[in-house]
VOGU-3710 file (C-alpha; in Angstrom, 3 decimals, decimal comma):
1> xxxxxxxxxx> 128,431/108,641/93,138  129,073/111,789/94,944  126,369/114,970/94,353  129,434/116,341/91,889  130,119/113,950/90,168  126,798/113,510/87,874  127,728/114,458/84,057  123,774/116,098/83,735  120,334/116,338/85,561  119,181/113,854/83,168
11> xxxxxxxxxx> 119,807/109,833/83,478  117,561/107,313/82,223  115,497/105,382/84,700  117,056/102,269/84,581  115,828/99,926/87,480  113,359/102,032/88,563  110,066/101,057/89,799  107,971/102,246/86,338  105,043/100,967/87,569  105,138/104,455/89,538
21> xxxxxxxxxx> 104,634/106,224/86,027  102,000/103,898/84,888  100,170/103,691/88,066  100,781/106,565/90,239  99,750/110,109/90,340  101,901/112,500/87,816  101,767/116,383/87,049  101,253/117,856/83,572  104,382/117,822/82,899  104,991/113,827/83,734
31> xxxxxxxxxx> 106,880/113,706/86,917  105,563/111,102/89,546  103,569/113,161/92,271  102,636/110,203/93,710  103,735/106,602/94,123  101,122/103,712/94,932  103,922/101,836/96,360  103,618/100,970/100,619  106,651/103,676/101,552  109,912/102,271/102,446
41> xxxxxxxxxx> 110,544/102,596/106,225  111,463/101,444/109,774  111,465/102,106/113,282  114,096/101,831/115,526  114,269/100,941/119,440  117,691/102,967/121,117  118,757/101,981/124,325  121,456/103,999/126,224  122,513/108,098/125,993  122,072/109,548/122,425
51> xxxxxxxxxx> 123,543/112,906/121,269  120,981/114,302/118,679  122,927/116,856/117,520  125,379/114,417/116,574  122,807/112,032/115,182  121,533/114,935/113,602  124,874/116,051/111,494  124,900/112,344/110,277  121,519/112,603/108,630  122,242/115,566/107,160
61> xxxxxxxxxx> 125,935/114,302/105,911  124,656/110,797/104,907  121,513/111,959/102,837  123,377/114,874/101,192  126,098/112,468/99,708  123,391/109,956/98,770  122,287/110,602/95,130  119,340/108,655/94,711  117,581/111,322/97,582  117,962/114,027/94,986
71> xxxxxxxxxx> 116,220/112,117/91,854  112,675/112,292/90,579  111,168/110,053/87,929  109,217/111,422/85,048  107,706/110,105/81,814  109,257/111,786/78,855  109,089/110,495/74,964  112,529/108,544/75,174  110,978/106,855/78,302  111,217/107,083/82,245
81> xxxxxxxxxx> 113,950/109,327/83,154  115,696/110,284/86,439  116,102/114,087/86,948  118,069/115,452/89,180  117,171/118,009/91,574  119,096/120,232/93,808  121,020/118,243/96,090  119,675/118,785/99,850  119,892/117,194/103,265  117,316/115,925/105,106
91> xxxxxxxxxx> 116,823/116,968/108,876  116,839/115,254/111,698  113,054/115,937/113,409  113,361/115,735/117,015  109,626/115,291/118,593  109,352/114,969/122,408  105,965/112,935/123,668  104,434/112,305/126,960  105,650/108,631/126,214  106,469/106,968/123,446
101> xxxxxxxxxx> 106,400/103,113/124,785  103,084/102,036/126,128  102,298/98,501/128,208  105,175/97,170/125,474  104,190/98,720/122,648  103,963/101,842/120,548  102,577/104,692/122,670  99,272/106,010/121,676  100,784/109,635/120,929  103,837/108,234/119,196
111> xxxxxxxxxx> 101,648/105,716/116,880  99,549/108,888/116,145  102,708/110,414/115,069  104,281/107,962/113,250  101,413/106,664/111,005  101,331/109,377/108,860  105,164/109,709/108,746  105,263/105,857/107,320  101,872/105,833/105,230  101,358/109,304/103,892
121> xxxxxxxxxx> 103,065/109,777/100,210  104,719/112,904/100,129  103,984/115,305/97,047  107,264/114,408/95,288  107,233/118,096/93,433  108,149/119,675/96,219  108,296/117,879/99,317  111,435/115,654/100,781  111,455/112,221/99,578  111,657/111,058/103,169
131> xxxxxxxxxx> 111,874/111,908/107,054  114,397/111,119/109,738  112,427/111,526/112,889  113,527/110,554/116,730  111,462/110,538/119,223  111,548/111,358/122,514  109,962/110,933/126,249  108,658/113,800/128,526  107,484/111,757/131,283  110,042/111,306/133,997
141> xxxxxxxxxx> 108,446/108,227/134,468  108,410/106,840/131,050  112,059/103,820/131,008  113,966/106,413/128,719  113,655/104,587/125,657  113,949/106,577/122,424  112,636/105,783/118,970  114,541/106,470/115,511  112,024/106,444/112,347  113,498/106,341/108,836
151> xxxxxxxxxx> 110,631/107,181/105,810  110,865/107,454/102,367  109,065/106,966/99,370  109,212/104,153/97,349  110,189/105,502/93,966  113,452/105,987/95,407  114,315/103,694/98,082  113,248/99,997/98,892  113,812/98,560/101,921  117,290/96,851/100,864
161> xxxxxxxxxx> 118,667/100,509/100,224  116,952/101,228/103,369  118,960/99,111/105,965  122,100/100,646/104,133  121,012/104,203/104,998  120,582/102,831/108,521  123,708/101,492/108,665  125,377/104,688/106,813  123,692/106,441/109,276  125,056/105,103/112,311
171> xxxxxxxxxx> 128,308/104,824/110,956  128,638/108,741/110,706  127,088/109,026/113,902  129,992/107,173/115,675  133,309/108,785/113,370  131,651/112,177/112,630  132,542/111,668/109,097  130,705/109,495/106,082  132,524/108,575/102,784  130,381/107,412/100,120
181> xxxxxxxxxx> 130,379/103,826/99,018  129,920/102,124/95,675  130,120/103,063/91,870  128,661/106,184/90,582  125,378/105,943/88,360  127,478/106,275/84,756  129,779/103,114/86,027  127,047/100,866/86,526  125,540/101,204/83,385  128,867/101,130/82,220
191> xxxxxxxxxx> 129,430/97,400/83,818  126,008/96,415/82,402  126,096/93,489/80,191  125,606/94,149/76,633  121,857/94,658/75,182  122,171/91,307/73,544  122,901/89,422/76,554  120,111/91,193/78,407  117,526/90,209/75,496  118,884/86,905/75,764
201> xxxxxxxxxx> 118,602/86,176/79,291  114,842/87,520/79,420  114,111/84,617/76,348  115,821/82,423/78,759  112,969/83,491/81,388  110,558/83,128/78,506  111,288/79,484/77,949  111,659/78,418/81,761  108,241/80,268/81,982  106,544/78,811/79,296
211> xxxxxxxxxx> 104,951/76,105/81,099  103,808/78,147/83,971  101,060/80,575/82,705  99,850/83,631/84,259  99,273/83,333/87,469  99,802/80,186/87,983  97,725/76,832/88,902  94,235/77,782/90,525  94,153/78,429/94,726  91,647/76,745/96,144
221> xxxxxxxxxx> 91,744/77,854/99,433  88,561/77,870/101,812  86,367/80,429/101,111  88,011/81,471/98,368  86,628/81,962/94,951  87,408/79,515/92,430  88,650/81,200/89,951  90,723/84,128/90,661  89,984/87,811/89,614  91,298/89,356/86,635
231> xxxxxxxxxx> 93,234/91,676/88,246  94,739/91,292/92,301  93,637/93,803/95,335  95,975/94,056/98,170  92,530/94,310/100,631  93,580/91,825/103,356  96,572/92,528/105,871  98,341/90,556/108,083  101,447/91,002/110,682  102,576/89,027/113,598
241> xxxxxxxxxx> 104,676/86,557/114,631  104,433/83,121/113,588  104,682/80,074/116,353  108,172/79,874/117,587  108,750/75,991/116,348  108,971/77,795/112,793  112,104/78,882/113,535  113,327/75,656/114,911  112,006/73,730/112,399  113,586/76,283/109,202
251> xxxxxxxxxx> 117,081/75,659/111,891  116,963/71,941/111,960  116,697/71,391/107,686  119,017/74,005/107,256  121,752/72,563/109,268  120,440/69,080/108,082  120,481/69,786/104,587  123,208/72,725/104,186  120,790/74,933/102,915  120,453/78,694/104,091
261> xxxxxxxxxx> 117,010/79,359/106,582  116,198/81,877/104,146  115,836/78,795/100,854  114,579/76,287/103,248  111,750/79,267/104,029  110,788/79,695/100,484  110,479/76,354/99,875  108,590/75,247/102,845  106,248/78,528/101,385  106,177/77,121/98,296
271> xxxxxxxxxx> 104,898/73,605/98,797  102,310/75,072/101,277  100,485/77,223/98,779  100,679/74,211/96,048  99,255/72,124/98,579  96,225/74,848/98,191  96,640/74,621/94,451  95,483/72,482/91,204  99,461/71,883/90,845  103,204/72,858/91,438
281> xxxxxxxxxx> 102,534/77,039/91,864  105,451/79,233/91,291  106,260/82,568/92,967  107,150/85,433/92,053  109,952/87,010/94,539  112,928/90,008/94,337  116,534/89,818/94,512  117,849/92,985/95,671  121,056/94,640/95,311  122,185/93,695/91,615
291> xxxxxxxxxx> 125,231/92,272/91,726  126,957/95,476/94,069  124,316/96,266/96,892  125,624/99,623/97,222  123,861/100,378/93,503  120,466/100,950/95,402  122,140/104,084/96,464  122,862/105,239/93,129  119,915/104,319/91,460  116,786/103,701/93,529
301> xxxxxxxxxx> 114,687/100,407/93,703  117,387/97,934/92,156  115,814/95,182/92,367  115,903/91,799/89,996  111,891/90,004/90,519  112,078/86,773/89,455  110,110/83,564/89,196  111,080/80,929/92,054  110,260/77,777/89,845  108,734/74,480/91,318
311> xxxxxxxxxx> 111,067/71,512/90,921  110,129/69,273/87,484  109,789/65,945/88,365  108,233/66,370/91,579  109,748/64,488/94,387  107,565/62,033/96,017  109,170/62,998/99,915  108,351/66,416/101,657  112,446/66,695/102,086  113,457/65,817/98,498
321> xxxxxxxxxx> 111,290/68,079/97,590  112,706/71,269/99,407  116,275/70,427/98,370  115,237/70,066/95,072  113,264/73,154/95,185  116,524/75,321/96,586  118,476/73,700/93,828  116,403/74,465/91,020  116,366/78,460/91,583  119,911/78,849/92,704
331> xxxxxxxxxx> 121,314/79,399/88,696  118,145/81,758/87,319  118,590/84,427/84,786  119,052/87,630/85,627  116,887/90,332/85,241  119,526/93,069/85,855  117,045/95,660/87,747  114,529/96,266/85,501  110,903/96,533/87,085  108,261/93,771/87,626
341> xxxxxxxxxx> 105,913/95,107/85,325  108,707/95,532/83,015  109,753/91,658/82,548  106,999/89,884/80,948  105,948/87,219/81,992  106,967/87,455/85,363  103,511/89,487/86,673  100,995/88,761/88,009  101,294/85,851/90,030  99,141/84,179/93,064
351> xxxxxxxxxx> 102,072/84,141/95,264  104,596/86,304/95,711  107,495/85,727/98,927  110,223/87,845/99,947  112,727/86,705/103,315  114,408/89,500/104,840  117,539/88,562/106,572  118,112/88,939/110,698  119,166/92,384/111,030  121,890/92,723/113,696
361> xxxxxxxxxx> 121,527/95,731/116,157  122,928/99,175/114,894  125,772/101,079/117,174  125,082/104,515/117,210  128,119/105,315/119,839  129,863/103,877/122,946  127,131/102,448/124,734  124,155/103,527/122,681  122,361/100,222/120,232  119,491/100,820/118,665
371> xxxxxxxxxx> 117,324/97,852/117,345  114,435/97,113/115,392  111,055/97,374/116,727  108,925/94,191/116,421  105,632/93,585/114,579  104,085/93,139/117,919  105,723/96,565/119,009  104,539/98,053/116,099  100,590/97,169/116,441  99,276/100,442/117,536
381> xxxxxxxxxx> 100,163/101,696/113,879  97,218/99,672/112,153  94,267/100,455/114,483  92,541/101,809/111,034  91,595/100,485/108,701  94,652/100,433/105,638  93,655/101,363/102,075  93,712/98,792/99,299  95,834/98,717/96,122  96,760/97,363/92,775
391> xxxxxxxxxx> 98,950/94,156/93,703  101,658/92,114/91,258  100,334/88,766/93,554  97,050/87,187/95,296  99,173/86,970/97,987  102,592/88,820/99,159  104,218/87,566/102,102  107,042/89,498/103,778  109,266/87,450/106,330  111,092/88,889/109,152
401> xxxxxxxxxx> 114,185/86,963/110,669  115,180/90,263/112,956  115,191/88,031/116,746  117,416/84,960/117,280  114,534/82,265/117,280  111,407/83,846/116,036  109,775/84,681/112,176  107,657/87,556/111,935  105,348/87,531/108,960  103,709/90,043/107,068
411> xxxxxxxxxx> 100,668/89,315/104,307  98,783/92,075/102,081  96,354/89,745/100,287  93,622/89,250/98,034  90,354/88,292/99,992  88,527/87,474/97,106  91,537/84,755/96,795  92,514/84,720/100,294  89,579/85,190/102,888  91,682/84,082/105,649
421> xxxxxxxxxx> 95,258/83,792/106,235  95,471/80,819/108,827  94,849/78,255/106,263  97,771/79,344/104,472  100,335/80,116/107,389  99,127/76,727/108,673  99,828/75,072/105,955  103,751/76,628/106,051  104,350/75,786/110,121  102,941/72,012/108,948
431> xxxxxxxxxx> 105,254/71,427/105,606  108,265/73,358/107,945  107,657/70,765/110,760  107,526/67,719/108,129  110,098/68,471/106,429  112,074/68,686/110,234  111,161/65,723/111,287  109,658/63,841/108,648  111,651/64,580/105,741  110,434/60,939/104,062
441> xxxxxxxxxx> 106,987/62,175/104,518  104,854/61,870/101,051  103,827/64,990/99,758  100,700/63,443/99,490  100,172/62,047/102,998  100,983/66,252/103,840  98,111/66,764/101,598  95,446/64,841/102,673  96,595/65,806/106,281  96,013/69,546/105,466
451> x> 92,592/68,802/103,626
//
């Protein structure tokens, strides 16, 4: 939907993340201030010559035509709304450093300026809901490598409207011209299904839920209390890469079985954590995009969480049982874009997985690719020490699939649940290499090997 094509400032908040409202920081008069959600971003490595005044104009040009920049949520009596504000671009910041690669990695001045761009919440009243920043060496010494950083808060954009920004982004770099994509926000809730089918596919979650209560069997994982807390604190962190046989391993079932990577992934994560469980544990993951992935640019956060069920029987082999697994959550209800906290009883859970497809380089012009930066790249952000939050799982686990032959990982965990995350990722590299190349492996046999 184009900025002038909105029939009023007011739209109902449909999809959005409400947990914002109910957990964040608001003003008197109910609009979020502040959302406890991480902030949506992502840091980009360019090689070759970059105009920034060019790169510049298609910032501008992209965020101005992107409606769900120019939204704020806000409580009001008929519920969370969307209000519009005056449409504006954001600007391109151009910052020029000493250096801004170091020994490999993040620079020390350029980690000192990006940390606050990626983990300080703006003051949604009145500040942008994101920044566009590209950075830039001073040292004639320093390879020439620039960086491009894309921020923004969460209430608005998740990282599956993110890439598309990215990608919008570059695309108006290279023509000099950006035509919005998509439906408009009054089509898609035109195209919604009708309220009854909505209530009806949420009893449908009811009854396939039923026999997995909140959160889910007990983790028993060493060190860990047995009986988890009322209530989950994101207090542990985790990023890295994970052994490279992972990603020969997740390769050799998918081809083998004709699965995707990405369901052989979440079912190799799957059977790991029950194997650190009193039984079968399900997890609670997103599927983003609705059923157009343009809508996360009309609407914010569209994301459908969901419940990725253990199979019922259990198969007795470790390959049996990640087919079956992939074939049990390929038909779930939907949950058409309503927020986690919104879908009872999807909430808390211990585990909760997301895999985020490889990401293929991004052309910014003739000669000019920009790519994103790795976890191991990235370290220099997280030399302090990262606040803790409210969290919908014990454990979240973020997968990375951006380099041919290598999974990054990132955990925010509970340590009261979690002290330690080897046990777990262990547990994932040993069910990934079973099921590889000993798919008629008992799950038991797995199990006492772990214990």
């Amino acid at each position: 939907m184009s900025t002038d094509d909105a029939a009023g400032a007011v739209l109902p908040a449909y999809g959005m993340p409400v947990r914002g409202l109910a957990n964040g920081e608001t003003d008197a008069d109910g609009y979020l201030r502040r959302n406890p959600a991480d902030m949506a971003w992502n840091l980009l490595r360019v090689s070759g010559p970059l105009d920034a005044t060019r790169l510049g104009e298609a910032v501008e040009r992209v965020t101005l035509a992107t409606d769900v920049l120019h939204l704020r949520l806000r409580a009001t009596e008929e519920g969370p709304c969307l209000e519009r504000q005056e449409p504006a671009p954001l600007k391109l910041e151009v910052v020029d450093l000493p250096a801004v690669v170091s020994d490999g990695r993040l620079s020390p001045e350029a980690a000192a300026f990006l940390a606050p761009v990626f983990f300080d919440k703006p003051d949604l009243r009145s500040d942008p809901v994101g920044r566009v920043c590209l950075l830039r060496a001073t040292d004639p010494a320093d390879e020439g490598e620039q960086l491009l950083a894309f921020s923004f808060d969460h209430s608005v954009v998740d990282g599956w409207a993110l890439g598309l920004l990215v990608r919008a982004v570059a695309g108006a770099c290279r023509s000099g011209d950006y035509t919005v994509r998509g439906r408009g926000f009054e089509a898609f809730l035109h195209d919604l299904p009708a309220h009854r089918v909505r209530e009806e596919s949420l009893a449908r979650w009811r009854d396939l839920l039923e026999p997995h209560p909140l959160p889910g069997p007990t983790l028993r994982l060493p060190g860990g209390a047995p009986r988890g807390p009322e209530s989950f604190l994101a207090d542990g962190t985790f990023d890295g890469a994970l052994p490279d046989r992972l990603a020969a391993d997740l390769a050799a079932v998918a081809t083998r079985t004709g699965l995707s990577r990405a369901e052989v992934l979440f079912a190799v994560t799957a059977l790991a954590t029950s194997l650190w469980a009193d039984g079968p544990q399900p997890l609670l993951s997103l599927r983003h995009g609705h059923a157009r992935p343009d809508d996360v640019l009309v609407i914010g956060p569209l994301v459908e969480p969901c419940v990725l069920l253990p199979p019922s029987p259990e198969p007795l082999g470790v390959g049996e049982w990640i087919t079956a697994h992939c074939h049990t959550n390929r038909r779930l209800p939907p949950t058409y874009g309503r927020s986690i906290r919104e879908v009872a009883p999807l909430a808390p859970r211990n585990v909760g997985v997301n895999v985020l497809p490889p990401a293929r380089p991004v052309v910014l012009g003739p000669g000019t690719k920009a790519t994103t930066a790795t976890r191991d790249f990235l370290a220099p952000l997280w030399a302090g020490e990262r606040p803790a939050g409210p969290s919908t799982a014990a454990v979240w686990i973020n997968y990375y699939m951006d380099r041919p032959g290598v999974v990054e990982a990132t955990l925010t965990y509970d340590t009261r649940v979690l002290p330690e995350p080897q046990p777990l990722l262990d547990a994932v590299l040993a069910v990934a290499a079973a099921a590889a190349d000993e798919p008629d492996l008992p799950v038991t046999v797995l199990h006492a090997r772990l214990r």
